[in-house]
Chimera marker file (.cmm) of the C-alpha trace (Angstrom):
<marker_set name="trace">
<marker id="1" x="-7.654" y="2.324" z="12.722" r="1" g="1" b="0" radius="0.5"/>
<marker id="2" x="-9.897" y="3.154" z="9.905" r="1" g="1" b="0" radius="0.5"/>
<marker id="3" x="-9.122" y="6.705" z="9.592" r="1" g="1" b="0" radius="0.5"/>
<marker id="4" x="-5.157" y="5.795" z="9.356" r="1" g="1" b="0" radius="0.5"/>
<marker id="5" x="-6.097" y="2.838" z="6.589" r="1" g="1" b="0" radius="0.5"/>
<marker id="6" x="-7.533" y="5.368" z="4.564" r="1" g="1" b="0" radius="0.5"/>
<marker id="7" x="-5.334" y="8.242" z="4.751" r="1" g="1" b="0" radius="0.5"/>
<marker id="8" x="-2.930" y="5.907" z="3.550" r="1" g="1" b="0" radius="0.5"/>
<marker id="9" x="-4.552" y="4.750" z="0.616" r="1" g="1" b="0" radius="0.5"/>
<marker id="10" x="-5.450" y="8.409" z="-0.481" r="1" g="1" b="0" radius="0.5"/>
<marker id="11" x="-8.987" y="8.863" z="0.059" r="1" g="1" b="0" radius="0.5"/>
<marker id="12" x="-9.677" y="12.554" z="0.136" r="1" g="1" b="0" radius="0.5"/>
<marker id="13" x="-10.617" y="14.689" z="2.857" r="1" g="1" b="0" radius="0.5"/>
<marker id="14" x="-14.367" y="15.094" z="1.608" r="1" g="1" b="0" radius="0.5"/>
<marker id="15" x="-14.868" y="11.402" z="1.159" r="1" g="1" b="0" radius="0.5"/>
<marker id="16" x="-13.516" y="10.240" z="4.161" r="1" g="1" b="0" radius="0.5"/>
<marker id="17" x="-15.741" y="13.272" z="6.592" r="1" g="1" b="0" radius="0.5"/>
<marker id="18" x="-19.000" y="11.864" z="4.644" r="1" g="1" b="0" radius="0.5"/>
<marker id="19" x="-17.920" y="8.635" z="5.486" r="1" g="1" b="0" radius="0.5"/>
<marker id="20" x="-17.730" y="9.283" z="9.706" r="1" g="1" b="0" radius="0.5"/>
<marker id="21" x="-20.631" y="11.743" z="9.343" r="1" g="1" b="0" radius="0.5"/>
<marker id="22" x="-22.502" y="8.616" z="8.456" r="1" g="1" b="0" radius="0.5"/>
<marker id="23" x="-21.480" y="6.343" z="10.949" r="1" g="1" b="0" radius="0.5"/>
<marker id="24" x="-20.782" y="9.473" z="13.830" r="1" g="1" b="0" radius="0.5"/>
<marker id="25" x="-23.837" y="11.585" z="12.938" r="1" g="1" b="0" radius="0.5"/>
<marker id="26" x="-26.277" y="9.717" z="11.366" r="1" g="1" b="0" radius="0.5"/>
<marker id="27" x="-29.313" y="8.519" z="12.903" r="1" g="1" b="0" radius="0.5"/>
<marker id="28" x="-31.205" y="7.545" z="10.186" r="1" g="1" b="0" radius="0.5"/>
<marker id="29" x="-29.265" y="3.769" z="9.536" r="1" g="1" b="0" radius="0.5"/>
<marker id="30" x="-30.780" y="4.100" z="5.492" r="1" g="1" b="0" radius="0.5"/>
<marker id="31" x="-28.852" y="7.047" z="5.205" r="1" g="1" b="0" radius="0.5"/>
<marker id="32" x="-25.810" y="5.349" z="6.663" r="1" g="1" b="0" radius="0.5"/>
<marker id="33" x="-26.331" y="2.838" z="4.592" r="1" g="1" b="0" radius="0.5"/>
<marker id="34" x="-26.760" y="4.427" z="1.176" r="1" g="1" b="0" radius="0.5"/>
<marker id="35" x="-23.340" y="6.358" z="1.987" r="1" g="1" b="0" radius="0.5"/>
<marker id="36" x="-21.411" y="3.383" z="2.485" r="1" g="1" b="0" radius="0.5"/>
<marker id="37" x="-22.762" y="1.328" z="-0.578" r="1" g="1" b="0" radius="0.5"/>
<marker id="38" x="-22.260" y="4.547" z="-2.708" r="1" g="1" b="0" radius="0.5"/>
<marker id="39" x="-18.271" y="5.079" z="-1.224" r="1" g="1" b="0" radius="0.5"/>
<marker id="40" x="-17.649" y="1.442" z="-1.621" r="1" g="1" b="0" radius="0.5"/>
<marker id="41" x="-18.508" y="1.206" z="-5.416" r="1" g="1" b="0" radius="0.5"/>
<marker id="42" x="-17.188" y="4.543" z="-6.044" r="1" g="1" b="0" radius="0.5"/>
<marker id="43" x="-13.852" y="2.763" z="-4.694" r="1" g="1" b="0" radius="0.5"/>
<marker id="44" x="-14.360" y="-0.342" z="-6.633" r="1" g="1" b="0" radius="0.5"/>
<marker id="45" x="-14.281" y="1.875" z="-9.638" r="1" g="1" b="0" radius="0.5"/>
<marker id="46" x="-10.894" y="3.488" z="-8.447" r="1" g="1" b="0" radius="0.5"/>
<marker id="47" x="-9.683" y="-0.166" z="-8.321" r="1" g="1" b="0" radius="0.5"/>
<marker id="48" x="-11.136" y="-1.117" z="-11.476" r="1" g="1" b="0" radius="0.5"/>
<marker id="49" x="-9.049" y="2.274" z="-13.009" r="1" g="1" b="0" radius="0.5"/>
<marker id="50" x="-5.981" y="1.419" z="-11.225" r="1" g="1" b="0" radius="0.5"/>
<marker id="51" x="-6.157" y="-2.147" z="-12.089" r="1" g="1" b="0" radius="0.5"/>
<marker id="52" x="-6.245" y="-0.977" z="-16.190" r="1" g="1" b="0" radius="0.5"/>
<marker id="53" x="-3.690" y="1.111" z="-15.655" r="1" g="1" b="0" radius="0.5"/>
<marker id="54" x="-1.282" y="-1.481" z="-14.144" r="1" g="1" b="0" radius="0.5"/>
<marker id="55" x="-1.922" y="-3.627" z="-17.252" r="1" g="1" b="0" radius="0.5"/>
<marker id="56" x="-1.111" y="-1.073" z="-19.652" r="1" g="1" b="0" radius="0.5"/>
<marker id="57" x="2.088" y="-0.354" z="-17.923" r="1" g="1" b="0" radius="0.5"/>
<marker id="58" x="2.859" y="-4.120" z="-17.663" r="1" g="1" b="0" radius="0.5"/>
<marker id="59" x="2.244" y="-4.525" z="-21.486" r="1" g="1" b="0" radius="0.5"/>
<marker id="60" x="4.601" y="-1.283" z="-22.071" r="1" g="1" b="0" radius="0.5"/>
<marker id="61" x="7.410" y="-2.446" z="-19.575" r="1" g="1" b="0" radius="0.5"/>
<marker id="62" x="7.560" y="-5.686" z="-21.466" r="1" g="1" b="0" radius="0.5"/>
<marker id="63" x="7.067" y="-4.174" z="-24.572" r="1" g="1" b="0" radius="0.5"/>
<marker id="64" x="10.173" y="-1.832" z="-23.831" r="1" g="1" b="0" radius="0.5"/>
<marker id="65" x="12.504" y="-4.929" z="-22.320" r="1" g="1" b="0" radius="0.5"/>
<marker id="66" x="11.731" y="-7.007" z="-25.532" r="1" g="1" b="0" radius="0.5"/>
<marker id="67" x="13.337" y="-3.733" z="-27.556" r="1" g="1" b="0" radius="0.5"/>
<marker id="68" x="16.334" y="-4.115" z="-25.057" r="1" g="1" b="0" radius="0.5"/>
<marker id="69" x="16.762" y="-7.706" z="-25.695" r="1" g="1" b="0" radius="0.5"/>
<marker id="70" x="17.111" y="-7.250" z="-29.462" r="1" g="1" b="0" radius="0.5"/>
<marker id="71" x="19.306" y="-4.287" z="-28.837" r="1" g="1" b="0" radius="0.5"/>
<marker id="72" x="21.320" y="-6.031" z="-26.499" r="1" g="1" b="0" radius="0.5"/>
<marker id="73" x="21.589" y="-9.493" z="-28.836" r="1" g="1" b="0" radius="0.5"/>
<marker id="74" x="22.963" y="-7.049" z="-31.859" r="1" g="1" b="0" radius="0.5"/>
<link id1="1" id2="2" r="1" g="1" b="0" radius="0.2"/>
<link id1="2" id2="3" r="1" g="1" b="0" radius="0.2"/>
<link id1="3" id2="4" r="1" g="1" b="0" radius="0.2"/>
<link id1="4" id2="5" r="1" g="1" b="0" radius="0.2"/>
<link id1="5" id2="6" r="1" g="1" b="0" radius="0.2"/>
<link id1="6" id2="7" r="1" g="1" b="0" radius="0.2"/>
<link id1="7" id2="8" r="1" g="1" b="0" radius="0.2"/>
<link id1="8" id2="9" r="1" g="1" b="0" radius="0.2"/>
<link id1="9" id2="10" r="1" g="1" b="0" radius="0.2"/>
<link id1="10" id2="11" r="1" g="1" b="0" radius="0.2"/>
<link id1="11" id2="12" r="1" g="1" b="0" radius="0.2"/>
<link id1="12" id2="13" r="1" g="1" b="0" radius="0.2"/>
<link id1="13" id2="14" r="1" g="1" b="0" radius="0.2"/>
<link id1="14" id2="15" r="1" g="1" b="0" radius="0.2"/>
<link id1="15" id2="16" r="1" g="1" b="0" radius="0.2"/>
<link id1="16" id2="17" r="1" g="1" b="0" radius="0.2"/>
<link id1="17" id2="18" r="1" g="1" b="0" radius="0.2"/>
<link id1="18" id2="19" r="1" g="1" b="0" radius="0.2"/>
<link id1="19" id2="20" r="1" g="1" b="0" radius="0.2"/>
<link id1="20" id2="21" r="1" g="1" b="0" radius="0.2"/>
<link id1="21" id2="22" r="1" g="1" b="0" radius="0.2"/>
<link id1="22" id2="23" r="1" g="1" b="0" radius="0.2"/>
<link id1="23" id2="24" r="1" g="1" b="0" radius="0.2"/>
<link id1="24" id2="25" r="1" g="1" b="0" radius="0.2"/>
<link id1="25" id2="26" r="1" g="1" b="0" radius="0.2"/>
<link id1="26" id2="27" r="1" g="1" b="0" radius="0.2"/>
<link id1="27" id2="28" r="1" g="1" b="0" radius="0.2"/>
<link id1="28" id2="29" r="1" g="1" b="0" radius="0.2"/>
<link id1="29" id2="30" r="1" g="1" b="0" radius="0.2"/>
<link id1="30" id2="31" r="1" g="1" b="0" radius="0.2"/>
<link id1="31" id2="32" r="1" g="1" b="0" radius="0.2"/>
<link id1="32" id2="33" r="1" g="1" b="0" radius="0.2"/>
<link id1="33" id2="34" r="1" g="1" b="0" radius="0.2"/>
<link id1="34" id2="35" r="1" g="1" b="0" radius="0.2"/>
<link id1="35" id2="36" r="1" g="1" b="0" radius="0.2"/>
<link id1="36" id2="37" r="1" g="1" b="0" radius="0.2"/>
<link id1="37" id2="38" r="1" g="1" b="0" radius="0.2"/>
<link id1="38" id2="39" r="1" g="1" b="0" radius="0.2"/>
<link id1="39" id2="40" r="1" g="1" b="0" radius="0.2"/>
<link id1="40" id2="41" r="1" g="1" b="0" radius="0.2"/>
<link id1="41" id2="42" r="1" g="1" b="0" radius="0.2"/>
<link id1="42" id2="43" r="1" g="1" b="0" radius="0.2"/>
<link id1="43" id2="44" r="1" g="1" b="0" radius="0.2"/>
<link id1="44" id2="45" r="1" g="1" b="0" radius="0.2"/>
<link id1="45" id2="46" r="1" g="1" b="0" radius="0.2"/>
<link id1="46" id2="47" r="1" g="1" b="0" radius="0.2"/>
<link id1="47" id2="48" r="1" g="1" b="0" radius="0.2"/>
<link id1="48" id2="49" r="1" g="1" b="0" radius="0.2"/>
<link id1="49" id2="50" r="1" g="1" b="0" radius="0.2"/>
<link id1="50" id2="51" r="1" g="1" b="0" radius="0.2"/>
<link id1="51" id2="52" r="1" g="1" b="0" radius="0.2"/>
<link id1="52" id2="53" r="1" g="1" b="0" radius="0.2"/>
<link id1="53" id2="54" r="1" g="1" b="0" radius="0.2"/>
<link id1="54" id2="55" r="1" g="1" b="0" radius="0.2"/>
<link id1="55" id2="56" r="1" g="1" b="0" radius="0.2"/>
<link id1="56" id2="57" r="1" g="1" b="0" radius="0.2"/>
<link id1="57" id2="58" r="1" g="1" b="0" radius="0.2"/>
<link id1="58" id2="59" r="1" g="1" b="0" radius="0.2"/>
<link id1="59" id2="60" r="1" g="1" b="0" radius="0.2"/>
<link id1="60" id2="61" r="1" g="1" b="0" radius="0.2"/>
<link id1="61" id2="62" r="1" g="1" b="0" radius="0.2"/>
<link id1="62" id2="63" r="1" g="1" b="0" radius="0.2"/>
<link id1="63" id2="64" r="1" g="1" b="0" radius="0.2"/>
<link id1="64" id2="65" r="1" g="1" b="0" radius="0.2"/>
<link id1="65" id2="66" r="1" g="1" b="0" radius="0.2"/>
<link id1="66" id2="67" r="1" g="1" b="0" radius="0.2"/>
<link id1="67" id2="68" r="1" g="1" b="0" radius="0.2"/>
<link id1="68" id2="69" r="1" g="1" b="0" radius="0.2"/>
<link id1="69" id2="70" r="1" g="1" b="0" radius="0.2"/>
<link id1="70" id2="71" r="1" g="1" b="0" radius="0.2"/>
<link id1="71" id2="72" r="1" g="1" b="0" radius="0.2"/>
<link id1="72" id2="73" r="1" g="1" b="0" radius="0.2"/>
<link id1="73" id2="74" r="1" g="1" b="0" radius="0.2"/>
</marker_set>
């Protein structure tokens, strides 16, 4: 279930492996630990990137409609 989740959401190859090594092949629980806190604000950041980027092309897209309104009421 996990593994499908995150190939759809892109996570590469590398982050996802480091990701089961820690749960499948870890037996130090610290280690585990300091993997998953490290991948989840990695992603948070992705989010956080994504999120900006959204805005910006919000602000453009209405940006380029309000140029089509006054081209349109001409």
């Amino acid at each position: 279930m996990f593994v499908n989740s995150a190939k759809k959401t892109d996570i590469s190859f590398v982050d996802l492996s480091e990701l089961m090594k820690a749960f499948l092949d870890s037996y130090d629980p610290s280690m585990t630990e300091n993997v998953v806190v490290a991948k989840t604000a990695e992603f948070k950041e992705r989010v956080l990137q994504i999120e900006n980027v959204i805005t910006f092309l919000a602000a453009a897209l209405e940006k380029v409609r309000s140029g089509l309104d006054e081209t349109l009421s001409r």
